[in-house]
C-alpha positions as semicolon CSV with decimal commas, in nm:
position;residue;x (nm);y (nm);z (nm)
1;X;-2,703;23,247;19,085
2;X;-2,553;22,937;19,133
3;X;-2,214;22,844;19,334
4;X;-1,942;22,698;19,201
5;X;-1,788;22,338;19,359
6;X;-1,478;22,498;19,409
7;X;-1,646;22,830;19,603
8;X;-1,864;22,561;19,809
9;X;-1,557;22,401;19,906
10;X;-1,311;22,696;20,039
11;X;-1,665;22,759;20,208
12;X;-1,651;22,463;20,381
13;X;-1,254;22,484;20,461
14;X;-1,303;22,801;20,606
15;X;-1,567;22,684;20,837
16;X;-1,364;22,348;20,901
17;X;-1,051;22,606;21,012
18;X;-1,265;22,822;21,232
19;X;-1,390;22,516;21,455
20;X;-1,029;22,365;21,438
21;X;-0,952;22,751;21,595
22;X;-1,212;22,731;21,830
23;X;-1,117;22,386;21,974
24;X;-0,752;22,508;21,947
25;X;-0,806;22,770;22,200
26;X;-1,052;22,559;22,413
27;X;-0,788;22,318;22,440
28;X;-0,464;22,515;22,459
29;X;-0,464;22,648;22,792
30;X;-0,537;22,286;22,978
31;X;-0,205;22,157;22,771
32;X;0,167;22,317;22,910
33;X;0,490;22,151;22,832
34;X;0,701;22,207;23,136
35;X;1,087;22,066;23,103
36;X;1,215;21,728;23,290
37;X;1,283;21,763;23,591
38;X;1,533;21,456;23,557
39;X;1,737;21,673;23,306
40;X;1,830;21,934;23,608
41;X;1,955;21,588;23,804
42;X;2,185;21,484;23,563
43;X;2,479;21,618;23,586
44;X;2,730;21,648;23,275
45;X;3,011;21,427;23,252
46;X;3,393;21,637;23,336
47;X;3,567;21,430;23,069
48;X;3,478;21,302;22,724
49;X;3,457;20,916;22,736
50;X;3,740;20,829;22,502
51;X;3,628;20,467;22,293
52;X;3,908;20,254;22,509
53;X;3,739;20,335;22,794
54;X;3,389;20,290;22,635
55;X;3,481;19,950;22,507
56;X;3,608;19,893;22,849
57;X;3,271;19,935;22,998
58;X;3,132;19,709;22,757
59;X;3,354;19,430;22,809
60;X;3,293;19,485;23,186
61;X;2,908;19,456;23,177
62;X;2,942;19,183;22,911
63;X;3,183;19,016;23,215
64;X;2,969;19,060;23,467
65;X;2,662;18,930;23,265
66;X;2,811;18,616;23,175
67;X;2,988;18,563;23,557
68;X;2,604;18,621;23,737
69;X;2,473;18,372;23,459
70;X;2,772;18,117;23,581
71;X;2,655;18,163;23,916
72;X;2,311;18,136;23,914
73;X;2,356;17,838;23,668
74;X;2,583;17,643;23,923
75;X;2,322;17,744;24,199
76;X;2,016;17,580;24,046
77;X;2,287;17,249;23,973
78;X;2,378;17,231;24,355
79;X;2,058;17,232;24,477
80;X;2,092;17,557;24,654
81;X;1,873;17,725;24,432
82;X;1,563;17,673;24,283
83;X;1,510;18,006;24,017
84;X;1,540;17,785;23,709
85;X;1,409;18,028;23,544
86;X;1,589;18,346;23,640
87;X;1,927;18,094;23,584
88;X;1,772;18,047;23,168
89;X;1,685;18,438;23,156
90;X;2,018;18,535;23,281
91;X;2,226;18,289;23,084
92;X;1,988;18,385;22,777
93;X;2,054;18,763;22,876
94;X;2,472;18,688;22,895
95;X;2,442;18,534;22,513
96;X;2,259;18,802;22,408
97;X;2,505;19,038;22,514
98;X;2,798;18,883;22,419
99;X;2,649;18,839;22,067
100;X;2,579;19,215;22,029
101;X;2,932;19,292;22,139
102;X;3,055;19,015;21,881
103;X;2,820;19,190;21,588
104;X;2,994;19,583;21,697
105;X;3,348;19,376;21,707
106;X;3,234;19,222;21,340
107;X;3,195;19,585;21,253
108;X;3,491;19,741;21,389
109;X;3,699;19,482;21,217
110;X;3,555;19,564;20,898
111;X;3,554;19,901;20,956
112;X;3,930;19,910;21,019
113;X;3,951;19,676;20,696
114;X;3,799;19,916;20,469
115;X;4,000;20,201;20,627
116;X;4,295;20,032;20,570
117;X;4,216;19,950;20,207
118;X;4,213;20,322;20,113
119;X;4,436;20,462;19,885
120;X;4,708;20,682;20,073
């Protein structure tokens, strides 16, 4: 009596599943997902940040970006410094920043455009 293809091959996904088992358990104990401990650390913030004060931040670190750029820029021009490079990467890192806040300003605006386009 011959077997059929498709009795051969639940055969040979049966077998297939019972060494996947196997492994499974051989493996299972050695693996244990514990939780972060950096998630006890943080603690949660009291207040909700409100978006003034989130912009706020922005333009802050945007500031401050663009300000450390100016200084280590007039540094390496003076003489007093010599980190031409870290004067590029920060000025390079003080137009990238100020042209992400630009793109989320571009998309505010627009946002408030369509809103105020709406039908009342």
């Amino acid at each position: 009596m011959a077997t059929s293809p498709f009795t051969q091959a639940i055969g040979a996904e049966q077998l297939m599943l019972a060494k996947m088992d196997a492994m499974k358990a051989h493996v299972a104990p050695q693996f244990v997902v514990t939780a972060n401990p950096i998630d006890h650390r943080i603690e949660p913030s009291v207040a909700p940040l409100s978006f003034a004060d989130a912009v706020n931040r922005v333009l802050t670190q945007v500031n401050a970006h663009q300000s450390h750029a100016s200084d280590k820029m007039t540094a390496v021009e003076l003489g007093q410094s010599d980190d031409l490079v870290g004067a590029m990467v920060a000025s390079q890192k003080a137009s990238l920043s100020f042209d992400a806040l630009m793109q989320v300003r571009n998309k505010v605006v627009g946002a408030v455009d369509e809103i105020m386009k709406m039908p009342v």
